[in-house]
C-alpha positions, 0 to 999 in steps of 0.5 A, spaced: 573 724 515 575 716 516 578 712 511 572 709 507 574 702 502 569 700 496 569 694 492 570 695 485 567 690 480 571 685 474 566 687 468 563 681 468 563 673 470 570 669 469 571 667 462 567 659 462 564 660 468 556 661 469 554 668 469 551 667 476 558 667 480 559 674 479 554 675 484 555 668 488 562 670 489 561 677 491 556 673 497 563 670 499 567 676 498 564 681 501 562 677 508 570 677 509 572 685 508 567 687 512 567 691 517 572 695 512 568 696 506 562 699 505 560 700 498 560 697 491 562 701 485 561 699 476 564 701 472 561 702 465 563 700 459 560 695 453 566 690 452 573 689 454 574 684 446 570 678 448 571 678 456 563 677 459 562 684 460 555 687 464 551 692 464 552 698 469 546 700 471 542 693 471 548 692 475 548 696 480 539 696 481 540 689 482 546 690 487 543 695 491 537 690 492 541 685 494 546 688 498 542 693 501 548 694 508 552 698 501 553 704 498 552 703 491 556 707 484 558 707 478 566 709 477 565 712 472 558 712 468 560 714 461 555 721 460 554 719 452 552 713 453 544 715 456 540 721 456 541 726 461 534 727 462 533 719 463 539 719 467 536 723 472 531 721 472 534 712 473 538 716 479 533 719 482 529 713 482 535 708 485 537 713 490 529 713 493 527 705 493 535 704 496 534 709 502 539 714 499 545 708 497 547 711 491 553 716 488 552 719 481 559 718 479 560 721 471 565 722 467 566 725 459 566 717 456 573 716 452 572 708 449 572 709 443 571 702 440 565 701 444 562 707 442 563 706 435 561 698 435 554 702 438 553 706 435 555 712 438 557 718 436 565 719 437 566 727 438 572 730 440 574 730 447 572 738 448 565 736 445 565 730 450 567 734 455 561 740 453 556 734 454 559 733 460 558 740 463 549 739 461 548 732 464 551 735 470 547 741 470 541 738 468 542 732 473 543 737 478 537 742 477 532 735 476 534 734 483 533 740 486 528 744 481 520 744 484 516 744 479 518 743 471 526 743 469 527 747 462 534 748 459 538 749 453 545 747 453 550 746 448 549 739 446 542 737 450 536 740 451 530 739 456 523 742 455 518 743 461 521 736 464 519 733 471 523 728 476 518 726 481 519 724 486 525 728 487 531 724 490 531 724 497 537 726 499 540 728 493 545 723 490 554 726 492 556 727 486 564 725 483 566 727 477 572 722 474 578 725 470 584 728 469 583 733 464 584 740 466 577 742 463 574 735 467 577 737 473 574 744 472 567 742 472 569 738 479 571 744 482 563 748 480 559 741 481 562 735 485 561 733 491 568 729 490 573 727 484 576 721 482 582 720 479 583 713 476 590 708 476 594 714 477 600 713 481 602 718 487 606 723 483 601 723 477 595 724 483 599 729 487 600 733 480 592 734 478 591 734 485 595 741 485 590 743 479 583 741 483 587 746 488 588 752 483 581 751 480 578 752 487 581 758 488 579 761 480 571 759 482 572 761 490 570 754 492 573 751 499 578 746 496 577 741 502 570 741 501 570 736 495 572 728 497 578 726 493 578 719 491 582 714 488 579 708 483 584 702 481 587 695 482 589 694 489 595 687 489 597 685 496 601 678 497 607 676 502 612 678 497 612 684 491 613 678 486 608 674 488 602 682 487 606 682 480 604 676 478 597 676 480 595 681 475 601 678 470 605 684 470 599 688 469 598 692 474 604 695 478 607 701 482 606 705 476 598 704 475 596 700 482 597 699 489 601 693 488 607 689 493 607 686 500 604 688 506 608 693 508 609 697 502 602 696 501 601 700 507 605 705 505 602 706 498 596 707 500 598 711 507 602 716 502 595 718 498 591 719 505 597 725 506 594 728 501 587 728 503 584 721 500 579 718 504 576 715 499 579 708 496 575 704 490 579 698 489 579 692 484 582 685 489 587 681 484 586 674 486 579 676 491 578 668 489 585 666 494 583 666 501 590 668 504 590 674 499 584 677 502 586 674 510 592 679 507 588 685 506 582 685 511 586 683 517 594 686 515 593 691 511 585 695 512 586 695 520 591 700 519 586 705 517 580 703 521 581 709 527 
C-alpha cells in the first residue's frame, strides 16, 4: 500500500486573527502539498484555555465541501461527547453527500476539563472504554443492518432505531489509543488503529500488543492500517525544527529535525507498517518550511 500523508488541523484560527483564515489558509496550504496529501483530518476537543477552538464535526461537514478532492476524518472524535445512535447516523450522512470521503476515527474521550466544563459526565477510564465498545457496535450495525437496529449494550441502548440511507460505502474505521483494552477493541472492530505523538520505541511497543491481540481474536494482523497522528517540525537544521514549536515537540513526541533525520523518522515508522501519516505542520505559514517538506522530504516516499 503506498504511503498516504494527511493534514491535520490546529484547533482553531490564530490568536487575534479572524476566524475565516482558518480555511483561507488552508486554500494556500494545501495547493502547495499536493500531490503528496490526500485527506484533512480534526481533532475533537472543546477548548484548549482560551485558544479559538472549533467544533469537529461542523468542521469537517464544511471542509468536506470545500475541499471535495480530500478525504475528511476525525483524529479522534471523542465517543462520549454525542449519541452513538446520532453519530451513525451524522457518519452516514457525511459519507453519502461526500461520495464516500469520510473516516469514522473514534476513541474512549480522555480531556477532563472540558468534560466537566460541559457538562459531561467523567467516568473511569473502563466505564469510557465500556462506552467505547457500544458506540462501535452500534455504529457498526446502523451501517450495515437492513431494517431497524436494536441493541442493549452496558451503557447505551437503542430500540427499533434506522439509518437511511445506509452509507455507501461503509465509513473505514480507526480506532485511536494505546490502552490494552482500546487496542483490543481495534483488533475486533477497526479497519485501522492510531497511535497518537508517540515516538518509534513506544509505537513499536503497542504495536507488539495489536500484534498479540490479532492472534487472541483470530484476526489477520496486516489486515488493519496502522497510522501515526502528531506534529511533524522540519527545517534546515534540528535548532531551527525546535524552535518552531518553542521546544514543544520533539524527537520524544514528533517528528522533529532537519531534512535528513526527518526522513529517517518517518522511514523507521513505515518499517514497521505504517502507511499512514496525519500530521500537524509547525511553521505551515513559512514558505521555505513547506518547500522543505513537499519538495525534499514527501517526494521520498511517493513511489
Amino acid at each position: 500500500m503506498p504511503i498516504e500523508f494527511g493534514v491535520a488541523l490546529y484547533p482553531g484560527p490564530e490568536k487575534g486573527r479572524h476566524p475565516s483564515s482558518f480555511v483561507s489558509d488552508l486554500d494556500i496550504l494545501l495547493p502547495k502539498l499536493q500531490p503528496h496529501f490526500t485527506s484533512i483530518w480534526m481533532t475533537d476537543h472543546f477548548f484548549w484555555g482560551d485558544n479559538p477552538t472549533f467544533e469537529a464535526w461542523t468542521v469537517m461537514a464544511y471542509l468536506a465541501s470545500h475541499f471535495p478532492e480530500y478525504m475528511i476524518g476525525p483524529m479522534v472524535l471523542g465517543q462520549s461527547y454525542r449519541n452513538p445512535a446520532l453519530l451513525a447516523k451524522m457518519a452516514a450522512t457525511l459519507q453519502d453527500l461526500s461520495n464516500g470521503r469520510f473516516v469514522m476515527g473514534i476513541g474512549a474521550g480522555w480531556k477532563e476539563d472540558e468534560y466537566l466544563a460541559y457538562g459531561y459526565p467523567y467516568p473511569s477510564a473502563g466505564v469510557r472504554i465500556d462506552q467505547l465498545e457500544d458506540t462501535i457496535e452500534i455504529m457498526l450495525r446502523m451501517w450495515k443492518t437492513a431494517g431497524k437496529v436494536t441493541y442493549h449494550g452496558k451503557h447505551y441502548h437503542i430500540v427499533d432505531a434506522y439509518c437511511e440511507p445506509k452509507p455507501d460505502p461503509i465509513p473505514s474505521l480507526i480506532v485511536g489509543g494505546g490502552g490494552e483494552r482500546t487496542m483490543m477493541l481495534a483488533a475486533r472492530f477497526a479497519d485501522g488503529w492510531n497511535l497518537p505523538d508517540a515516538p518509534i520505541h513506544r509505537y513499536t511497543e503497542r504495536l507488539n500488543v495489536l500484534r498479540q491481540h490479532c492472534q487472541t481474536v483470530g484476526r489477520d494482523f496486516n489486515s488493519i492500517r496502522k497510522s501515526w497522528f502528531g506534529r511533524i517540525a522540519v527545517a534546515s537544521t534540528e535548532q531551527e525544527a525546535a524552535a518552531l514549536s518553542n521546544g514543544r515537540w520533539t524527537h520524544n513526541n514528533a517528528i522533529c529535525g532537519d531534512v535528513a533525520s526527518v526522513i529517517s523518522q518517518i522511514r523507521a515508522f513505515v518499517e514497521l507498517g505504517v502507511d499512514q501519516f496525519m500530521v500537524e505542520i509547525q511553521g505551515q505559514s513559512r514558505d521555505d518550511i513547506i518547500d522543505l517538506l513537499a519538495h525534499e522530504v514527501l517526494p521520498e516516499f511517493s513511489a
